[in-house]
mmCIF file of the N, C-alpha and C atoms, coordinates in Angstrom:
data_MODEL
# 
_entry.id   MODEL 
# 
loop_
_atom_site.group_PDB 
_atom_site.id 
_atom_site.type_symbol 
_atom_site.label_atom_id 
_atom_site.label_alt_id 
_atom_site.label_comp_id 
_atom_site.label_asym_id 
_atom_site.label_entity_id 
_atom_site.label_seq_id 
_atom_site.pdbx_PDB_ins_code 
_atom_site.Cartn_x 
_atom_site.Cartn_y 
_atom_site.Cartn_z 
_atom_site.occupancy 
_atom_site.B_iso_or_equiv 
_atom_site.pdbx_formal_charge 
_atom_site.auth_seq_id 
_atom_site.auth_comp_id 
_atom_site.auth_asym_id 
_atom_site.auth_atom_id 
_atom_site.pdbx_PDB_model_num 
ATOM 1   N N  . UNK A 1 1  ? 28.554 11.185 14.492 1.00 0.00 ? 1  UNK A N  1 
ATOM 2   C CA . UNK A 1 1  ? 28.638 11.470 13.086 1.00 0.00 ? 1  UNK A CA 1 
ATOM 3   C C  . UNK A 1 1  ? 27.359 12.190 12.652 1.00 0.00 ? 1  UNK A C  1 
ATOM 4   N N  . UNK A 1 2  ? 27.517 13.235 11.686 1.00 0.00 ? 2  UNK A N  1 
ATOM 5   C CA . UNK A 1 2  ? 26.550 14.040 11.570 1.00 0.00 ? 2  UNK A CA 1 
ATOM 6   C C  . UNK A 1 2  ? 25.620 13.450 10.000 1.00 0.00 ? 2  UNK A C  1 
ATOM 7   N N  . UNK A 1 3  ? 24.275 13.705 10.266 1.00 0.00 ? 3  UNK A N  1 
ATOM 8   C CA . UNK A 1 3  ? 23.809 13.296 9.046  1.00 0.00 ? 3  UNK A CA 1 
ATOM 9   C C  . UNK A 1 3  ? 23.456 14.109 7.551  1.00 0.00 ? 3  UNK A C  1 
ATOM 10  N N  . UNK A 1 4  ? 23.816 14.205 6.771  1.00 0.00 ? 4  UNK A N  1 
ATOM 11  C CA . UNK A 1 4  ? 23.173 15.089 6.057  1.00 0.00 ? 4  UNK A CA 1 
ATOM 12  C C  . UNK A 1 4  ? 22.100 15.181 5.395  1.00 0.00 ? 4  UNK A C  1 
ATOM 13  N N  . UNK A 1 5  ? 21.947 16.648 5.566  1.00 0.00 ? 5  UNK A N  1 
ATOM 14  C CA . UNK A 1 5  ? 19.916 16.355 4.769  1.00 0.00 ? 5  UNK A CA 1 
ATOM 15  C C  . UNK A 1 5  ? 20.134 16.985 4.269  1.00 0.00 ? 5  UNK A C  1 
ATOM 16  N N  . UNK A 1 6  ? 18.984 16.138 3.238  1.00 0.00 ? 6  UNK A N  1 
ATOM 17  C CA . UNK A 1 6  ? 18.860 15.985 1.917  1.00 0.00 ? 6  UNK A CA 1 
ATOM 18  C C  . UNK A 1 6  ? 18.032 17.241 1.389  1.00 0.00 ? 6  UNK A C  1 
ATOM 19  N N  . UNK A 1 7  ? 17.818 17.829 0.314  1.00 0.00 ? 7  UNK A N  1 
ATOM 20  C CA . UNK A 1 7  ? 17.156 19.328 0.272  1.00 0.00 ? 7  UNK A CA 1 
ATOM 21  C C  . UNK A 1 7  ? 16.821 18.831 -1.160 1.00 0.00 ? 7  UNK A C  1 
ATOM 22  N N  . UNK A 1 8  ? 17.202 17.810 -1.848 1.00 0.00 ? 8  UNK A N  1 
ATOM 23  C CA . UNK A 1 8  ? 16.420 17.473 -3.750 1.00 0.00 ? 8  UNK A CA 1 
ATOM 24  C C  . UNK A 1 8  ? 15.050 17.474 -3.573 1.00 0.00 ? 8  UNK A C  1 
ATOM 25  N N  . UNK A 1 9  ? 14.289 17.999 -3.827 1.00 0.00 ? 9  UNK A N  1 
ATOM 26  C CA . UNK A 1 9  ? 12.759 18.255 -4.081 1.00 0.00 ? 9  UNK A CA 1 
ATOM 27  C C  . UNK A 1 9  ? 12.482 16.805 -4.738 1.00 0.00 ? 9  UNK A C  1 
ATOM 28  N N  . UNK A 1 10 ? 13.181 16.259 -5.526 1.00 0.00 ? 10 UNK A N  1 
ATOM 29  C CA . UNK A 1 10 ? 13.000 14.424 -6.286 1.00 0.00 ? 10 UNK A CA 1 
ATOM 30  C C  . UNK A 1 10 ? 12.967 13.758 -5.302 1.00 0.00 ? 10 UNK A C  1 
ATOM 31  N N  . UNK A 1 11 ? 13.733 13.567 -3.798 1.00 0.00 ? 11 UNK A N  1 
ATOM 32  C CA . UNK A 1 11 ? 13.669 12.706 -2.929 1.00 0.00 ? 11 UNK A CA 1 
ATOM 33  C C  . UNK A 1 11 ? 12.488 13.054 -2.276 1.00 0.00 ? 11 UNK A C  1 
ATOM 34  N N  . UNK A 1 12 ? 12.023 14.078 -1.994 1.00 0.00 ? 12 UNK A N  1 
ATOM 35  C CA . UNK A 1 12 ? 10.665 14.266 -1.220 1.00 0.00 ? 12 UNK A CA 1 
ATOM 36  C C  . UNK A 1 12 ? 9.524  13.832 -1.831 1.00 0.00 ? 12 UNK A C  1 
ATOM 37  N N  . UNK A 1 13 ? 9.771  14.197 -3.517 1.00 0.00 ? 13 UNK A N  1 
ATOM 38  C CA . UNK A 1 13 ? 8.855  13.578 -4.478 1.00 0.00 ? 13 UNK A CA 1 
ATOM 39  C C  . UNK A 1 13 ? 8.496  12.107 -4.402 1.00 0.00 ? 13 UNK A C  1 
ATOM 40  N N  . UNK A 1 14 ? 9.868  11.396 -4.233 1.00 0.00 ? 14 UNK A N  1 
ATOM 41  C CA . UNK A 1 14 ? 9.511  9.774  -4.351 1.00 0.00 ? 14 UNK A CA 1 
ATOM 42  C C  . UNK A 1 14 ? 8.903  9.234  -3.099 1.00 0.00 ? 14 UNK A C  1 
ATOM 43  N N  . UNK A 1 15 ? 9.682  9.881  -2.060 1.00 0.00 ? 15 UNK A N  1 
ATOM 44  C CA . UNK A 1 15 ? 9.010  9.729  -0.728 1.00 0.00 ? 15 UNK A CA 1 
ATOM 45  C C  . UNK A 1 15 ? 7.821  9.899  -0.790 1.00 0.00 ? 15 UNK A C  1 
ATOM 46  N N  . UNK A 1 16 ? 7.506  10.488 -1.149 1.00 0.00 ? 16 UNK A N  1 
ATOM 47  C CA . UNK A 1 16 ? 5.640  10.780 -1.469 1.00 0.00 ? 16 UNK A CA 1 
ATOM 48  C C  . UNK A 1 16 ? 5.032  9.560  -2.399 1.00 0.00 ? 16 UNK A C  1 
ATOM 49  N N  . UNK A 1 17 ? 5.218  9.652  -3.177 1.00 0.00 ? 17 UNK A N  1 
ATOM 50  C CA . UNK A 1 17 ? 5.032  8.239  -3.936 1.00 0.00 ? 17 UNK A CA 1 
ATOM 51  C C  . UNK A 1 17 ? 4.858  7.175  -3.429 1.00 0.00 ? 17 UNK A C  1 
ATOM 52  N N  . UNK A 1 18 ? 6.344  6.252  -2.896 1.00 0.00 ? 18 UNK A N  1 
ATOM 53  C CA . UNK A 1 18 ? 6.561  5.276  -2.496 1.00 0.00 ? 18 UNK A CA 1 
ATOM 54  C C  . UNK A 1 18 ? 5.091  5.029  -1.142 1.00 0.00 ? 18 UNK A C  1 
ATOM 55  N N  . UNK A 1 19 ? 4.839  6.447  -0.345 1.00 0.00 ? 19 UNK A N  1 
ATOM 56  C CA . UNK A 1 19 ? 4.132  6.319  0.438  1.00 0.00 ? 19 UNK A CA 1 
ATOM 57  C C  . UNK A 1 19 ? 2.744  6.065  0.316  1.00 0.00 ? 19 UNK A C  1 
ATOM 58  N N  . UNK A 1 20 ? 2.868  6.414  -1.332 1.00 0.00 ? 20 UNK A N  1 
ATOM 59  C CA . UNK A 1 20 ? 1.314  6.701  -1.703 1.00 0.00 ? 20 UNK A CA 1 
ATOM 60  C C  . UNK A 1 20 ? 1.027  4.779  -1.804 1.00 0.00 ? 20 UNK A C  1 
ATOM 61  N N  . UNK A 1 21 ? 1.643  4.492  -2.549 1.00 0.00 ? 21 UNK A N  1 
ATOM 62  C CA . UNK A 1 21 ? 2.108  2.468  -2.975 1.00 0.00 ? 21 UNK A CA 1 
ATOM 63  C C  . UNK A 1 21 ? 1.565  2.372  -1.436 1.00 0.00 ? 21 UNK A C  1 
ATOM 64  N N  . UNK A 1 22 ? 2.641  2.495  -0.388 1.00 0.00 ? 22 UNK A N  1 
ATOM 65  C CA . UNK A 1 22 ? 2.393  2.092  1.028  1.00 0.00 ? 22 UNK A CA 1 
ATOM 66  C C  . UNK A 1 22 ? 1.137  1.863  1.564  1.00 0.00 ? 22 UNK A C  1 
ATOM 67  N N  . UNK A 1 23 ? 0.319  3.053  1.357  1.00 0.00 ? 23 UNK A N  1 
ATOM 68  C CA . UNK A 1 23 ? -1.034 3.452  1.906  1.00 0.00 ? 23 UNK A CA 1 
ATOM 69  C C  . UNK A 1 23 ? -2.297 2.371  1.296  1.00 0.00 ? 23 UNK A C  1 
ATOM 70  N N  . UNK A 1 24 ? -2.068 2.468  -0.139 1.00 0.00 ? 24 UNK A N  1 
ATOM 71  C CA . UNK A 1 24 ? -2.665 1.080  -0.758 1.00 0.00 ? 24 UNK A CA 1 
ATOM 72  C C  . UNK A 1 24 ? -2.718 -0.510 -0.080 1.00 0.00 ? 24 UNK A C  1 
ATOM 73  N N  . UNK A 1 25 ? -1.130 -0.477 -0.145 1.00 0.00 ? 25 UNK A N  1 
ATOM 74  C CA . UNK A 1 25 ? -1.234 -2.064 0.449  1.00 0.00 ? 25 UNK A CA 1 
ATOM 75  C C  . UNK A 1 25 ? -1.614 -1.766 2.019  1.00 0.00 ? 25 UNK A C  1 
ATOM 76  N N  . UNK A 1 26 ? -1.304 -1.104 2.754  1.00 0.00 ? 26 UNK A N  1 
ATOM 77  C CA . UNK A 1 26 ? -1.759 -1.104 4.289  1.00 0.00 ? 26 UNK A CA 1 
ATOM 78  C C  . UNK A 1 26 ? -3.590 -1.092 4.277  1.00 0.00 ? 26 UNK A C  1 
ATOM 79  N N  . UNK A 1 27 ? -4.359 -0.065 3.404  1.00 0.00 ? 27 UNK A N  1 
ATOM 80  C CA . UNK A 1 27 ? -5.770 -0.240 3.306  1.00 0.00 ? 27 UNK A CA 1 
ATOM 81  C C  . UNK A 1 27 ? -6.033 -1.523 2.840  1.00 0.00 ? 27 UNK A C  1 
ATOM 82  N N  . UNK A 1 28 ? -5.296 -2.644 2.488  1.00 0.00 ? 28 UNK A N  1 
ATOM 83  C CA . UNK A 1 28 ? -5.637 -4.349 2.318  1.00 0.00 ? 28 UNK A CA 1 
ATOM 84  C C  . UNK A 1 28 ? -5.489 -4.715 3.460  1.00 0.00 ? 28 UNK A C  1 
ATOM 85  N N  . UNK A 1 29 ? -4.825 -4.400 4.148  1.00 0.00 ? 29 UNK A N  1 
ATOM 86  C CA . UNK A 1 29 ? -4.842 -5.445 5.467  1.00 0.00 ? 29 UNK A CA 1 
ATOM 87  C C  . UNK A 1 29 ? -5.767 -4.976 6.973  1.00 0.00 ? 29 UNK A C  1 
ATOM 88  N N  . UNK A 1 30 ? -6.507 -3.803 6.389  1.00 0.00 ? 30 UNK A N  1 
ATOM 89  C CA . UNK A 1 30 ? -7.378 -3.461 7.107  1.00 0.00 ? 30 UNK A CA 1 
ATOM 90  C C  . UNK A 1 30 ? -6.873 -3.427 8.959  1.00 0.00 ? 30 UNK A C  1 
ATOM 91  N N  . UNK A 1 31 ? -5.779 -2.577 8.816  1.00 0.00 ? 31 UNK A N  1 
ATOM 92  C CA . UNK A 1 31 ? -5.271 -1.882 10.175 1.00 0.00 ? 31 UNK A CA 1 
ATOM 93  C C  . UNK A 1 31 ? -5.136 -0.628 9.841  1.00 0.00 ? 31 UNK A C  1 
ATOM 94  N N  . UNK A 1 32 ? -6.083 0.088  10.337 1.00 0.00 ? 32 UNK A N  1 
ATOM 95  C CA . UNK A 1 32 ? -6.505 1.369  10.342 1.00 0.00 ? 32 UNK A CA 1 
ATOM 96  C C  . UNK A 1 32 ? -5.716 1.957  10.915 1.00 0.00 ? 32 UNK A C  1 
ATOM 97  N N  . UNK A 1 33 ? -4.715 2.003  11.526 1.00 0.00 ? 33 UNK A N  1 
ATOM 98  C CA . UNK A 1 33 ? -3.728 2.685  12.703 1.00 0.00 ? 33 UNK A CA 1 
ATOM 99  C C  . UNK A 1 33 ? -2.379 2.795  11.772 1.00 0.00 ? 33 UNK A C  1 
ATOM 100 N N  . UNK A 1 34 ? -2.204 1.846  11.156 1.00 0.00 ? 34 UNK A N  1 
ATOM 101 C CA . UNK A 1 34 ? -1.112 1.479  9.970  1.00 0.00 ? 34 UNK A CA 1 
ATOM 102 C C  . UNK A 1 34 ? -1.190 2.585  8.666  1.00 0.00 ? 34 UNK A C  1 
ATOM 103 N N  . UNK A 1 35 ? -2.574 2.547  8.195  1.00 0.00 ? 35 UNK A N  1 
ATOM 104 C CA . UNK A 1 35 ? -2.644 3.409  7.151  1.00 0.00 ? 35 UNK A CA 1 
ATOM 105 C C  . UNK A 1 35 ? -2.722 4.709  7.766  1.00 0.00 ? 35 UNK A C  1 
ATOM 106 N N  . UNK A 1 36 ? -3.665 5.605  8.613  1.00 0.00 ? 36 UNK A N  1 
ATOM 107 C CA . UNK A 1 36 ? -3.677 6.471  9.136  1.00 0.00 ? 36 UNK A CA 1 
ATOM 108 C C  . UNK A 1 36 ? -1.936 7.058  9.342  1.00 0.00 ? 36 UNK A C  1 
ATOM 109 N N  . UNK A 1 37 ? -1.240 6.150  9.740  1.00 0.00 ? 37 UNK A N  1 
ATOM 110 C CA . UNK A 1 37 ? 0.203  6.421  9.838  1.00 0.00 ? 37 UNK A CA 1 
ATOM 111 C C  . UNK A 1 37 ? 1.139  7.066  8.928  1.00 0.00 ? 37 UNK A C  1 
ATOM 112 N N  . UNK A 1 38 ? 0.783  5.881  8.230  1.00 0.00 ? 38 UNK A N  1 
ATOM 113 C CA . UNK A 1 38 ? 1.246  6.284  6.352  1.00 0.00 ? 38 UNK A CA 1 
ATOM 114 C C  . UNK A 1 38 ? 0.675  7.550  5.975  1.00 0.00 ? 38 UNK A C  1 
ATOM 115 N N  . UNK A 1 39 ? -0.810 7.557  5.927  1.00 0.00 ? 39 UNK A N  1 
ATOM 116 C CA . UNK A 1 39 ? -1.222 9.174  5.036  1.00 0.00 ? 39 UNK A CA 1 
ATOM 117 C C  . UNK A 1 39 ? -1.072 10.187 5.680  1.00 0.00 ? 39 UNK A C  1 
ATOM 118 N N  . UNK A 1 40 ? -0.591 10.376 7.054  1.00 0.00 ? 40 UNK A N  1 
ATOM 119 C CA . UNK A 1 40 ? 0.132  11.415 7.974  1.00 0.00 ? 40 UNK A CA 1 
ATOM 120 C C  . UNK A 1 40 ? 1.256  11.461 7.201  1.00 0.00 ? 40 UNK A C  1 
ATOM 121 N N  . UNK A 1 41 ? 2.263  10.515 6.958  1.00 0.00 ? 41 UNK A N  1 
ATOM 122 C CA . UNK A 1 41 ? 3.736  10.938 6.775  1.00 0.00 ? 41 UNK A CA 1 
ATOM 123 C C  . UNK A 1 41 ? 3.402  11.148 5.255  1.00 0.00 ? 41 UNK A C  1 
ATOM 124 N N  . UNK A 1 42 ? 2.657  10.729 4.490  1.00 0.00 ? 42 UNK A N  1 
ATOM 125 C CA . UNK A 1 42 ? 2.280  10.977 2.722  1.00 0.00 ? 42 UNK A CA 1 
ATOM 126 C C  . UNK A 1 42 ? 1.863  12.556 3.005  1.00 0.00 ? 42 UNK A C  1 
ATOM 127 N N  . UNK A 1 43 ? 1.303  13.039 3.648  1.00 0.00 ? 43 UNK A N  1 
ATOM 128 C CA . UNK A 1 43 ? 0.668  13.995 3.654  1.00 0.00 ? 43 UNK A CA 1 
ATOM 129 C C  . UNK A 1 43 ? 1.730  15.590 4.063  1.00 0.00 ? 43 UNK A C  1 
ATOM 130 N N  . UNK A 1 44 ? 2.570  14.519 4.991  1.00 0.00 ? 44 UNK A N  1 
ATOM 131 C CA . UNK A 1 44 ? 3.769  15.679 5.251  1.00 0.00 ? 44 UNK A CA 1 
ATOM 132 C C  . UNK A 1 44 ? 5.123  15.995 4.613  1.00 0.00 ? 44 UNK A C  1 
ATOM 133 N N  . UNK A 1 45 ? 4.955  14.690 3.456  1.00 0.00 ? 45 UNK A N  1 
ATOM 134 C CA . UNK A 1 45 ? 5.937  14.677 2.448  1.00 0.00 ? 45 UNK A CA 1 
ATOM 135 C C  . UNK A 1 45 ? 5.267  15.814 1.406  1.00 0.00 ? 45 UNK A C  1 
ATOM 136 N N  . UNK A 1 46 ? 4.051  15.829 1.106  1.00 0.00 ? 46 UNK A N  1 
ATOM 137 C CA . UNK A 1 46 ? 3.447  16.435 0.397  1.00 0.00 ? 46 UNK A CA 1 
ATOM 138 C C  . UNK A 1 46 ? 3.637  18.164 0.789  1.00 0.00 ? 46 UNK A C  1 
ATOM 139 N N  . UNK A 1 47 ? 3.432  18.629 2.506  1.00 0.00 ? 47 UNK A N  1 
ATOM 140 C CA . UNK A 1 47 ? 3.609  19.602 2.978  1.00 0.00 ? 47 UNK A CA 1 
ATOM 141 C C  . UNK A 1 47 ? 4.852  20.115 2.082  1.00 0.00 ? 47 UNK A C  1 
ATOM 142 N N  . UNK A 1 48 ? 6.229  19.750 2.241  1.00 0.00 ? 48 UNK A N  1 
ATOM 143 C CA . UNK A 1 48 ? 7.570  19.694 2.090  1.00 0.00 ? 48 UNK A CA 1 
ATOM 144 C C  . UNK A 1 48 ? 7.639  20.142 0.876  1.00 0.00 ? 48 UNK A C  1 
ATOM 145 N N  . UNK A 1 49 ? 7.030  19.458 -0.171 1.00 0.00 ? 49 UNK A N  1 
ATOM 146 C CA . UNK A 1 49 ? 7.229  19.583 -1.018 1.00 0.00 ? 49 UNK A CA 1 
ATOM 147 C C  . UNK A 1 49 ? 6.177  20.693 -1.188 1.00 0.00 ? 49 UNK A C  1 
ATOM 148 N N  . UNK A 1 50 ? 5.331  21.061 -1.333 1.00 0.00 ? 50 UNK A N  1 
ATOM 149 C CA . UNK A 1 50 ? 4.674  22.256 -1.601 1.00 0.00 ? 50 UNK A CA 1 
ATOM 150 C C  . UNK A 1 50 ? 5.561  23.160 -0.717 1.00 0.00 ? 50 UNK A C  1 
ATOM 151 N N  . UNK A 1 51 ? 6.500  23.686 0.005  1.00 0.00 ? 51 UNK A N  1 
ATOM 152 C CA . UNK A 1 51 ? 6.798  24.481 1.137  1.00 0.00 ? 51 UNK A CA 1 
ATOM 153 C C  . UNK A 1 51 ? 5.924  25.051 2.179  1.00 0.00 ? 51 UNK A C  1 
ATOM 154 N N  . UNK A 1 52 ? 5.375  24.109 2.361  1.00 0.00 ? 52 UNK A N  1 
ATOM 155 C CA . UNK A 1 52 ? 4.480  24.659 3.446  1.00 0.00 ? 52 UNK A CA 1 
ATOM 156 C C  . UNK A 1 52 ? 4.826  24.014 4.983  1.00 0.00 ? 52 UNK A C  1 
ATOM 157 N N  . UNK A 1 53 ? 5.836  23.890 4.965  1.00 0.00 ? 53 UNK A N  1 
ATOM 158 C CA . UNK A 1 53 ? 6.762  22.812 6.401  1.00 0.00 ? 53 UNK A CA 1 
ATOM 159 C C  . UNK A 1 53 ? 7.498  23.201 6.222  1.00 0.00 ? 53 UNK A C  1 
ATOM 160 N N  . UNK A 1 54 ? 8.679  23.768 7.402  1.00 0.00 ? 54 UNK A N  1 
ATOM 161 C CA . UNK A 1 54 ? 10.575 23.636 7.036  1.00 0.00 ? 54 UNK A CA 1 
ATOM 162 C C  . UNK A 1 54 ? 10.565 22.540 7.751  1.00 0.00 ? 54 UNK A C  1 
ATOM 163 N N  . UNK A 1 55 ? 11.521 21.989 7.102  1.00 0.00 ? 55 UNK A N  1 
ATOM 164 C CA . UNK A 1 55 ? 12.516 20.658 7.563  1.00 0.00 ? 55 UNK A CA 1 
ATOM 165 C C  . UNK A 1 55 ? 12.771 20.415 9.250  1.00 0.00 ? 55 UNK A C  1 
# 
């Protein structure tokens, strides 16, 4: 079954968001490998949305 992707500029938006929340609580629990993780994928949601990545 095939998946479809998603192309709303709002879902990349929240994705970004939600990740930004993420990155917060992961810098509390002080696993550096965890957050580093997060602000990679925050950072490439961000790409996306500026167009500076294709899908």
């Amino acid at each position: 079954m095939k998946q479809r992707r998603e192309d709303n500029p709002e879902t990349l938006i929240y994705i970004e968001q939600m990740l930004g929340e993420l990155g917060k609580l992961a810098k509390k629990t002080d696993n550096p490998l965890l957050t580093y993780m997060i602000q990679m994928a925050s950072e490439e949601a961000k790409d996306l949305i500026e167009g500076k990545r294709n899908h």
